[in-house]
ChimeraX commands (.cxc) that place a marker at each C-alpha (Angstrom):
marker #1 position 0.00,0.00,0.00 radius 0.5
marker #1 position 1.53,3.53,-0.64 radius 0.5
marker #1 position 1.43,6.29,1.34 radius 0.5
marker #1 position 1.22,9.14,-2.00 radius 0.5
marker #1 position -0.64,11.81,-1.82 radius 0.5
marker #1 position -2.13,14.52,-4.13 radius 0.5
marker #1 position 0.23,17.23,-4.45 radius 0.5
marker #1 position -1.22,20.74,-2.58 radius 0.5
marker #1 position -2.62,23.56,-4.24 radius 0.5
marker #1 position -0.32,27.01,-3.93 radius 0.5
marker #1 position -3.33,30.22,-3.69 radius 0.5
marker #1 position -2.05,33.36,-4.93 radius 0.5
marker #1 position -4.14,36.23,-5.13 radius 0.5
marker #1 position -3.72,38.77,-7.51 radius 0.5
marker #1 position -5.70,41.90,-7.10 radius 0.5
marker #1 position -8.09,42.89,-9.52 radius 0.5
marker #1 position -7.15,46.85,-8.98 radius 0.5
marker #1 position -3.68,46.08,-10.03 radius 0.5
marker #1 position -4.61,44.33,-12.89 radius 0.5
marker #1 position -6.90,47.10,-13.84 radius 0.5
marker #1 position -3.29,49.53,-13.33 radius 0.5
marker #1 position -1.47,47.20,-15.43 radius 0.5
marker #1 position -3.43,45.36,-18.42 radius 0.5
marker #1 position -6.22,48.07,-18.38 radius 0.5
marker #1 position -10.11,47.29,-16.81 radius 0.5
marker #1 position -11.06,43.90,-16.95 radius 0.5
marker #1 position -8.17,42.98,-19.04 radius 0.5
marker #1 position -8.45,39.56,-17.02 radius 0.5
marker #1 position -7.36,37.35,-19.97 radius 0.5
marker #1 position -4.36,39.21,-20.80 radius 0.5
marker #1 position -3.02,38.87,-17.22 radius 0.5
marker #1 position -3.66,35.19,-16.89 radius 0.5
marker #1 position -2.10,34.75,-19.81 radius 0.5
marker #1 position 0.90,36.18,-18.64 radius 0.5
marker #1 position 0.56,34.07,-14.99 radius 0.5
marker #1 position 1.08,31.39,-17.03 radius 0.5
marker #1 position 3.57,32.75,-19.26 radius 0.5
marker #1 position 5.60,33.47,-15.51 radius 0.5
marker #1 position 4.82,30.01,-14.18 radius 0.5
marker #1 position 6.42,27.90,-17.62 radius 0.5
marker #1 position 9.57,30.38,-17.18 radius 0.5
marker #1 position 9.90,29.14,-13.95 radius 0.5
marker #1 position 9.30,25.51,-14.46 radius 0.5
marker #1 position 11.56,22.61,-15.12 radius 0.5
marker #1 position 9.45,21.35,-18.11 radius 0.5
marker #1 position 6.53,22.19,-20.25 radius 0.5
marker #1 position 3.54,22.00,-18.59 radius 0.5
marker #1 position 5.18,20.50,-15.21 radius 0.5
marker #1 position 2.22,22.41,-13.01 radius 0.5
marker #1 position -1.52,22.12,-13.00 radius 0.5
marker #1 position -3.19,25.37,-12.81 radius 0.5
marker #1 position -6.27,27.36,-12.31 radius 0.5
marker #1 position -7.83,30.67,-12.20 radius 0.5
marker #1 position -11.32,31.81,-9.83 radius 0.5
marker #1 position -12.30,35.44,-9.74 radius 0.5
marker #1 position -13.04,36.15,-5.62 radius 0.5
marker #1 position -15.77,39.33,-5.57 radius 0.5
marker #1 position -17.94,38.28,-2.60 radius 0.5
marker #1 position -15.89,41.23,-0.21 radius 0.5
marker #1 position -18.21,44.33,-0.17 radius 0.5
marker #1 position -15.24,46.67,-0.53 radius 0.5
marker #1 position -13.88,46.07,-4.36 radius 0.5
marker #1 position -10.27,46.71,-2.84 radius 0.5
marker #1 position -10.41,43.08,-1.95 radius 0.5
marker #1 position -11.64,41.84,-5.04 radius 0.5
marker #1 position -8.84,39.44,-6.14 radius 0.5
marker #1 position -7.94,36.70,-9.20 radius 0.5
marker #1 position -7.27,33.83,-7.54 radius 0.5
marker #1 position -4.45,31.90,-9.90 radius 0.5
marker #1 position -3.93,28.09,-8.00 radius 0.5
marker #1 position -0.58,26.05,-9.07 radius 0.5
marker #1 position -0.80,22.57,-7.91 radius 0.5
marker #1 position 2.32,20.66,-6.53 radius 0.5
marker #1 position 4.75,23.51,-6.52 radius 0.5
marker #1 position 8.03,23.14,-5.11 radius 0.5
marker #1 position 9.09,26.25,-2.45 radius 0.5
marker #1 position 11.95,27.45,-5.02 radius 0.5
marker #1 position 9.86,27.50,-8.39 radius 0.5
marker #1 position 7.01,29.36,-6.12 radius 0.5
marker #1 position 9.39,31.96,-4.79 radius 0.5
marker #1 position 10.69,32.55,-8.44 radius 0.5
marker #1 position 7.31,32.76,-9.78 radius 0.5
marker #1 position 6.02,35.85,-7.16 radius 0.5
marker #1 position 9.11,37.38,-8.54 radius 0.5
marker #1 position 7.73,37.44,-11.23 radius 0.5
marker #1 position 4.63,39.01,-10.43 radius 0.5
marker #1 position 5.70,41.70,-8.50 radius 0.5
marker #1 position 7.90,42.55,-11.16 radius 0.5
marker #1 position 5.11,42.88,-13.39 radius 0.5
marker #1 position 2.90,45.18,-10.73 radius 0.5
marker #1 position 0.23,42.63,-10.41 radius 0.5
marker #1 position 1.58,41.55,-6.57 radius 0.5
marker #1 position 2.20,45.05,-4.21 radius 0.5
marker #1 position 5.62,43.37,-2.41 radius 0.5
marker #1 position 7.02,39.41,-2.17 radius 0.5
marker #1 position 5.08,38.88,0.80 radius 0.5
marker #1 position 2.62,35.89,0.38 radius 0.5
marker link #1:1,2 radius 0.2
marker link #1:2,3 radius 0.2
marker link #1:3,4 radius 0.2
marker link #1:4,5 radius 0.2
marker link #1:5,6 radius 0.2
marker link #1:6,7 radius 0.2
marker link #1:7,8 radius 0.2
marker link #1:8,9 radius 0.2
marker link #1:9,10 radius 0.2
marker link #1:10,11 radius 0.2
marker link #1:11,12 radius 0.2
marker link #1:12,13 radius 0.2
marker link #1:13,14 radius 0.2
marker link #1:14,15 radius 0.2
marker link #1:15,16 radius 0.2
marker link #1:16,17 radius 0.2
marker link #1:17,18 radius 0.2
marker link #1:18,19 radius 0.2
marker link #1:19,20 radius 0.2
marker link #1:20,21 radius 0.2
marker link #1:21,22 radius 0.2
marker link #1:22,23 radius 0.2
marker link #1:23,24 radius 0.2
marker link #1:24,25 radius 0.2
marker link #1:25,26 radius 0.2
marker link #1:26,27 radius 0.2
marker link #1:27,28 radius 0.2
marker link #1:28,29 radius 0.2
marker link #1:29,30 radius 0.2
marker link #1:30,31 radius 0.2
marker link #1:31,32 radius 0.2
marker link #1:32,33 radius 0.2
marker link #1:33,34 radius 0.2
marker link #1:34,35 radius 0.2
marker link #1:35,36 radius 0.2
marker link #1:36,37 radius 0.2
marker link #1:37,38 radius 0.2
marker link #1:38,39 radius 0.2
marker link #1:39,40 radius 0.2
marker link #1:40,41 radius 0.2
marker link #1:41,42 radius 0.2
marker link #1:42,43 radius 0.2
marker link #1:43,44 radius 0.2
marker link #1:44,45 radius 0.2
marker link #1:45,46 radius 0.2
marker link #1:46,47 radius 0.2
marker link #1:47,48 radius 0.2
marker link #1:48,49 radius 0.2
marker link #1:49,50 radius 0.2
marker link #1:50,51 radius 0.2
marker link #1:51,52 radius 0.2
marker link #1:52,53 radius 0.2
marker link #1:53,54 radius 0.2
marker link #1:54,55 radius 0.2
marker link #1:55,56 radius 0.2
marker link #1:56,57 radius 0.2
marker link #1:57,58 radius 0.2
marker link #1:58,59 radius 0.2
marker link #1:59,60 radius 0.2
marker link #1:60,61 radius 0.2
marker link #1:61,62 radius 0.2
marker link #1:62,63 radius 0.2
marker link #1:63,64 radius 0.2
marker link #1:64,65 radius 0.2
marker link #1:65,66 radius 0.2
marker link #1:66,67 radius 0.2
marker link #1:67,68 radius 0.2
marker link #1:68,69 radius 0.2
marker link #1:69,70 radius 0.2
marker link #1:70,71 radius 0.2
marker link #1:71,72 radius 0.2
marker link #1:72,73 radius 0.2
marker link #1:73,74 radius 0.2
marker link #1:74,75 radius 0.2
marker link #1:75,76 radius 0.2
marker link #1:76,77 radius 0.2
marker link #1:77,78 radius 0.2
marker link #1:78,79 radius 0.2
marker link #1:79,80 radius 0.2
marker link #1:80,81 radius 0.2
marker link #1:81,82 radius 0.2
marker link #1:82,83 radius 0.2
marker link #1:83,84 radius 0.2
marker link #1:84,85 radius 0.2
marker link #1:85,86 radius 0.2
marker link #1:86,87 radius 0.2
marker link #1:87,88 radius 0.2
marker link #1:88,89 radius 0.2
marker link #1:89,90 radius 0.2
marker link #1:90,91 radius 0.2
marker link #1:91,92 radius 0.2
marker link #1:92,93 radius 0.2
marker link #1:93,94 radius 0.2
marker link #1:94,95 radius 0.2
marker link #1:95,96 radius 0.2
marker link #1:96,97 radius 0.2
view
């Protein structure tokens, strides 16, 4: 019998105000397509990572409205490298997460 498990899911949440300051307003499909642009740069191999996106709106104040990008199975390196990434980009306000 083996003891494997399903790899974790990785949450980080982009918010939707900085996406608005980067791509333009509700220029959601441009940004994920860069997410996942960042997360094959930072990957071993094509495709390595399962992914998905969820937009999170149920906060009355729109300053917490985020875009909830998920990466499954992500080592602590390759997830470091990827908010890099992000910040870099203005979507993430500093490299804490």
């Amino acid at each position: 019998m083996t003891n494997w498990q399903r790899p974790q899911w990785r949450k980080l949440p982009i918010p939707l105000r900085n996406i608005d300051a980067v791509y333009g307003r509700d220029s959601y499909d441009n940004a994920g397509d860069d997410l996942i642009y960042f997360l094959r740069s930072v990957s071993e191999y094509p495709n390595k990572y399962r992914y998905r996106f969820a937009i999170d709106i149920t906060h009355t104040d729109s300053w917490y409205h985020v875009m909830e990008f998920e990466i499954e199975g992500m080592s602590d390196g390759a997830y470091e490298r990827l908010v890099e990434k992000v910040v870099a980009a203005g979507l993430f306000d500093s490299a804490k997460t």
